[in-house]
C-alpha positions in Angstrom: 11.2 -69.1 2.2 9.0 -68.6 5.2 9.3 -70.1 8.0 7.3 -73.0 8.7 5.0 -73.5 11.8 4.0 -77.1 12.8 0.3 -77.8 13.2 -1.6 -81.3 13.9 -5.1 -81.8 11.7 -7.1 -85.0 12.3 -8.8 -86.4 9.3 -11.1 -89.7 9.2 -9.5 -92.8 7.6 -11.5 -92.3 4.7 -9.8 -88.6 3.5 -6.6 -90.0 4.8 -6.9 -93.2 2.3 -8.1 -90.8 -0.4 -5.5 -88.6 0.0 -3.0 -91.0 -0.3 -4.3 -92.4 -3.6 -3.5 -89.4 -5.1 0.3 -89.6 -3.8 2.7 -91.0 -6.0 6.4 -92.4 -5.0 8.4 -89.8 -3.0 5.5 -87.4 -3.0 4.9 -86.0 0.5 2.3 -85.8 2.6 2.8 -83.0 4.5 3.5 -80.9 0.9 0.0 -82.6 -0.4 -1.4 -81.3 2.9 0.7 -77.2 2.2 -0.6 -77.2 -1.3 -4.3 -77.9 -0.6 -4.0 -75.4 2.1 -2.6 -72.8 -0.3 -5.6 -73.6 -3.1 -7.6 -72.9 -0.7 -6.3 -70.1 0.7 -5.8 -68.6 -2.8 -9.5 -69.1 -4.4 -11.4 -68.0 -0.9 -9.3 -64.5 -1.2 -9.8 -64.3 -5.2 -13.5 -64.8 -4.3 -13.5 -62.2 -1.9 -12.2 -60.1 -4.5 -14.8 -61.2 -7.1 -17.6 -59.6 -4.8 -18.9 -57.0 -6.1 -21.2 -54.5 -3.8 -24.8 -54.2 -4.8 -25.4 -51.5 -7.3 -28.3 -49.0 -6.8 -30.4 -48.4 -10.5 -32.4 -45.3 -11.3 -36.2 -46.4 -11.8 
């Protein structure tokens, strides 16, 4: 496993309060917070790779 870096994010109540709707007993929110990150993380880079260059057509 990598090794983890601390890093502070401010969020408004609101997120905060919606966020923690979502958590159930034991869940964490620091993991909550890791796997949004890495969904994130995962469908900006599969985008990148869904872009295709324009192709030129013969008229």
């Amino acid at each position: 496993m990598a090794e983890k870096e601390y890093i502070g994010v401010r969020v408004d109540e609101e997120k905060k309060k919606r966020i923690e709707d979502q958590l159930e007993y034991g869940d964490s929110l620091s993991e909550w917070v890791r796997e949004a990150i890495d969904q994130r993380l995962e469908r900006d880079e599969a985008d990148e790779g869904n872009q295709n260059p324009p192709t030129m057509t013969a008229d």
